[in-house]
N, C-alpha and C positions, 0 to 999 in steps of 0.2 A: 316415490316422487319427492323434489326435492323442496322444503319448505322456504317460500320466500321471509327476507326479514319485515318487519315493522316499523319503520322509522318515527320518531315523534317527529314530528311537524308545529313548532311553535305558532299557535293562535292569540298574540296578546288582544287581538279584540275579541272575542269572543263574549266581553259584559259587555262592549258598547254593543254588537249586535242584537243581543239578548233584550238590552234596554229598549232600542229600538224596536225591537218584535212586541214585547212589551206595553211602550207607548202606542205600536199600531193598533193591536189589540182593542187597547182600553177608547180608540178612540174609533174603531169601527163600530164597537158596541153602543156607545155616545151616539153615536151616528144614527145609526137603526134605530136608537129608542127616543132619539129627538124629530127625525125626522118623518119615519116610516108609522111610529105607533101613537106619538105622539102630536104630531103637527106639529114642531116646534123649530125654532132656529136658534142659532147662534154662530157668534162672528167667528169661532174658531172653526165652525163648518166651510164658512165660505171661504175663508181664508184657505185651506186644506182644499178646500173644490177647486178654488182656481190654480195651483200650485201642484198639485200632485195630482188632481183626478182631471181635471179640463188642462193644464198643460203638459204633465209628463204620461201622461193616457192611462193611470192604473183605475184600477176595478173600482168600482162607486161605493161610496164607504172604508173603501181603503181592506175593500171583504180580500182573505187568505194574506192579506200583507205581512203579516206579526205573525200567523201559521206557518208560511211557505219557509219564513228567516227559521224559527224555533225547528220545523221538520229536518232544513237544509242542515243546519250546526248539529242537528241529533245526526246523519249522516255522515257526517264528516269528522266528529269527536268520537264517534265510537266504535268506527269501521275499525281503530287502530287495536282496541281494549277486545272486541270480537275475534279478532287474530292472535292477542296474547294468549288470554286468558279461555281456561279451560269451559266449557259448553253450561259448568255447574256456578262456577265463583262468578262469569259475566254475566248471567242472570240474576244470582243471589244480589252482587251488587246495583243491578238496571232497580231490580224491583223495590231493596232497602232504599232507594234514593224516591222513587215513586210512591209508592203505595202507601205508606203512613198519612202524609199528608192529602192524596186522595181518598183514604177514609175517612178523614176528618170533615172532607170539606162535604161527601156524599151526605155522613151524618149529618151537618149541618143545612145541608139540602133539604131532608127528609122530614126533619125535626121541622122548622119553615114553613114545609106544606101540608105539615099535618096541623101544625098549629093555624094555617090560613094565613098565613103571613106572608106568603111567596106563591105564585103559581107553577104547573110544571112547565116545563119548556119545552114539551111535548103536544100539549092540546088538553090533556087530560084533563079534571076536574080535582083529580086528587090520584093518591097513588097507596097499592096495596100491601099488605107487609112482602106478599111473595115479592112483590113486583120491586120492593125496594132493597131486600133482601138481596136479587139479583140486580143490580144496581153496585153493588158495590164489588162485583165481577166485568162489570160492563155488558153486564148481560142483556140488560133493555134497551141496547142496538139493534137487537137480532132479533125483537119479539115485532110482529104484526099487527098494529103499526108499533112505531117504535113508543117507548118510554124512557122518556129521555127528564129525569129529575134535577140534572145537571148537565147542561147541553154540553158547555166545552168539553168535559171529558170524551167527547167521541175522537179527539185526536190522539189519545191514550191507547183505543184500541190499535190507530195505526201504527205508532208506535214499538206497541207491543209484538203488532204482527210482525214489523221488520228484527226486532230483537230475536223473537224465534224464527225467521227465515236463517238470517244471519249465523245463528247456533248450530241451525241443521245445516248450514252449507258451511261450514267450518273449516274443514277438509278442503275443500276447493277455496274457500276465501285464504285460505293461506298454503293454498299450491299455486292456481290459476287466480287470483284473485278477482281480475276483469270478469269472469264469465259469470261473475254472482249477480252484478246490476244487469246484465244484458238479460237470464236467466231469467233474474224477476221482473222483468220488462215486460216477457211473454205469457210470465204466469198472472202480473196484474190486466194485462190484453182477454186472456182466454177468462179472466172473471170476469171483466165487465162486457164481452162480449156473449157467454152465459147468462147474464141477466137482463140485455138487451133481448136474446131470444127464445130464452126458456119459459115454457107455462107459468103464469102469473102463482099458483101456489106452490112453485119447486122453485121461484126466482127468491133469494135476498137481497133486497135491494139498499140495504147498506152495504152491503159488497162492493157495491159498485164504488159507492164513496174513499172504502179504503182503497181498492185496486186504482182512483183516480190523484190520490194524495201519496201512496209507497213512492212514486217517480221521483218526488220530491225528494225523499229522502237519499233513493239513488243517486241523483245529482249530486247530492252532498257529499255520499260514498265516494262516487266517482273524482271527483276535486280533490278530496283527500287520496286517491289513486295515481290523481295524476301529479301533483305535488309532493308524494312519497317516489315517485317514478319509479311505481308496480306496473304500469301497463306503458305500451307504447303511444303514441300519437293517434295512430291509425286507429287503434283498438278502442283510445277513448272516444273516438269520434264516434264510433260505432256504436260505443255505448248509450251517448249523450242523445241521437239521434232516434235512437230504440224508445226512449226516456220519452222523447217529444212525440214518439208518434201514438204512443200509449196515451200521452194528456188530448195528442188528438182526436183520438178514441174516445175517449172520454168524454170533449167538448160535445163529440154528435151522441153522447150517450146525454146529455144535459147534467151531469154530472156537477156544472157548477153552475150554477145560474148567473153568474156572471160571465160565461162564456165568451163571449166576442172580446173581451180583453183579458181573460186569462193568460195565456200563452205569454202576449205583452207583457203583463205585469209580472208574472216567473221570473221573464228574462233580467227583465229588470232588477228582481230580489239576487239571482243569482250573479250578476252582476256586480252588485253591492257588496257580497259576501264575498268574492270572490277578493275585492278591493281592502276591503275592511279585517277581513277575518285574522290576518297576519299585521297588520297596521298594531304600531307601535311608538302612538304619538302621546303628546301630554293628556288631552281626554281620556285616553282609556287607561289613566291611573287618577282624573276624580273620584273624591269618594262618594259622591253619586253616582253614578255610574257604576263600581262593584257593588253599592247596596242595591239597588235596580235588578242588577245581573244577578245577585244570586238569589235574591230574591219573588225573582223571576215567577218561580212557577208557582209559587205561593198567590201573585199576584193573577194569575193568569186561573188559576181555580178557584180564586174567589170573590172575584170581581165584580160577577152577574148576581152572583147570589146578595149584595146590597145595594151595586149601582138603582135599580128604581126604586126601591121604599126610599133611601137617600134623597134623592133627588123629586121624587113626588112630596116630600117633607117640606123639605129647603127652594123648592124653587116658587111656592106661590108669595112666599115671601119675602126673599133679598135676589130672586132674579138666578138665568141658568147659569151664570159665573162662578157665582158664590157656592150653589148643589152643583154643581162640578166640581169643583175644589173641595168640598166638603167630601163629594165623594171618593174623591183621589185620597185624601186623608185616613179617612174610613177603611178604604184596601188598603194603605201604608201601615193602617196600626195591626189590621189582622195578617197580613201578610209578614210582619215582624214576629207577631207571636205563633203563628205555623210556623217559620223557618228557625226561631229560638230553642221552642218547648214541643215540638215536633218532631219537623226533618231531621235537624240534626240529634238531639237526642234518640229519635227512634234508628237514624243509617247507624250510628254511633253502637248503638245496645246489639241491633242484628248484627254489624258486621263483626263485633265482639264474642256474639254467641254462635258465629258460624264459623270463626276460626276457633274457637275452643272444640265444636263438635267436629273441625278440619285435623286438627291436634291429633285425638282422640282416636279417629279413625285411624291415621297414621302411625299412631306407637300402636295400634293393633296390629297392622300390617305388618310393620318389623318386626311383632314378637312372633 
């Protein structure tokens, strides 16, 4: 069967995106813990409500904003690297760029609530060596209920799912490449429609959650599909529609509790992405904006874990302005030294000691 090629597809926005997901993030989180837990207000809430949530109609809180952009660009950046590279080196590399500094940030979690200094983000009261242990697998997704020490890492697992989907259909993703998103359309349908009607102790009901968020990424697949012109018009239409009716699935599965404007606000992110992702203006060479961008996932894993000691600090005394700022600060500095004395030293050392053991293998084979 004859292999299709690859083409790169230049994204020069891709940090202003990043940034953006980024700032939604850290301000959906603001949101929730001003609003919902706190009783509290501030003007950049209202400002933000009336402008994006009461006039352009996305999800309250600005929930999956900064998710939907980061799942989409995982989509669409790595559909092409899945097709290159062999099933071993596009994992070796997914994970050397992931998982050092999601160790980091678990331990830091762990350490926090055993000290009493943080609580879990799960319910719990505290959390136990096994239970943390598996934590830093992403394993307390799947345990009943869940244990969740670090909430945002649960998009890690989706993530990961699509990285090993993508591996295993490899073959197909660089013969037929279309048939991969349509494919996991049906496979993320038939899990949440399993868990909508399977006996309550044979259901996973974070399953549900990743088979509701993969679409996203597919979209992103698909864009860079259609942009490489791997598939034809028709075929992506078919795809994209597969996409929507899985998140409709979803919606009656409650899937997101934002539901009635999900689908909206998607469009919308996808929209943006769409516009932006290839844009190639004077913004997206500020040097804010590449610090933001690559800084990105630093920002996004550890955000939670100081936004409210911060802010329960600094706000009874100079007001939420100032613990906001203080708190942006706070993730600027540790998010510098994850991406410094971390990420890249540790992608740096892996992908160093994986082509020496790639080396190695190879003069065996020849002799």
């Amino acid at each position: 069967m004859q292999t299709v090629a690859a083409p790169r597809v230049q994204m020069n926005g891709a940090n202003l995106l990043r940034t953006i997901a980024a700032l939604a993030v850290l301000y959906s989180h603001i949101s929730f813990y001003l609003l919902d837990d706190v009783g509290g207000g501030w003007w950049m809430l209202d400002l933000v409500g009336v402008v994006f949530i009461g006039g352009l109609g996305l999800n309250l809180h600005l929930s999956f904003v900064g998710v939907s952009i980061f799942m989409l660009l995982t989509g669409l950046l790595i559909t092409r690297s899945a097709m290159r590279q062999s099933r071993r080196d596009f994992m070796v590399a997914r994970l050397a760029r992931l998982v050092p500094a999601f160790w980091f940030a678990i331990a830091l979690a762990v350490i926090l609530v055993k000290l009493g200094l943080n609580g879990m983000f799960s319910g719990q009261p505290g959390i136990t060596n096994g239970e943390a242990a598996l934590s830093f697998f992403l394993g307390g997704f799947f345990l009943k209920p869940e244990v969740a020490v670090l909430g945002v890492t649960w998009t890690l697992v989706v993530q990961v799912a699509f990285y090993l989907y993508c591996t295993s259909m490899r073959s197909t993703l660089r013969s037929r490449p279309i048939v991969v998103p349509i494919l996991g359309a049906a496979l993320c349908a038939l899990i949440i429609t399993y868990n909508m009607y399977a006996p309550q102790p044979y259901a996973i009901p974070f399953l549900t959650k990743v088979g509701a968020i993969l679409p996203t990424l597919f979209l992103g697949q698909i864009i860079y599909l259609g942009w490489a012109r791997l598939a034809t018009w028709r075929w992506l239409s078919v795809a994209v529609i597969a996409q929507i009716e899985v998140i409709r699935l979803a919606m009656e599965a409650r899937a997101f509790w934002t539901s009635d404007r999900y689908l909206w606000t998607l469009f919308v992110i996808v929209a943006t992405v769409v516009v932006l992702a290839r844009y190639d203006g004077p913004i997206t060479r500020w040097p804010v904006i590449r610090w933001i961008g690559t800084r990105s996932y630093g920002i996004y894993l550890i955000h939670t874990l100081i936004l409210y000691r911060i802010y329960a600090t600094v706000e009874p005394h100079f007001g939420p302005t100032v613990a906001v700022i203080a708190f942006l600060i706070g993730t600027a500095a540790i998010a510098e030294i994850m991406y410094r004395w971390i990420e890249l030293p540790a992608a740096r050392w892996i992908s160093e000691w994986y082509a020496r053991i790639s080396a190695r293998s190879a003069a065996r084979s020849a002799a």
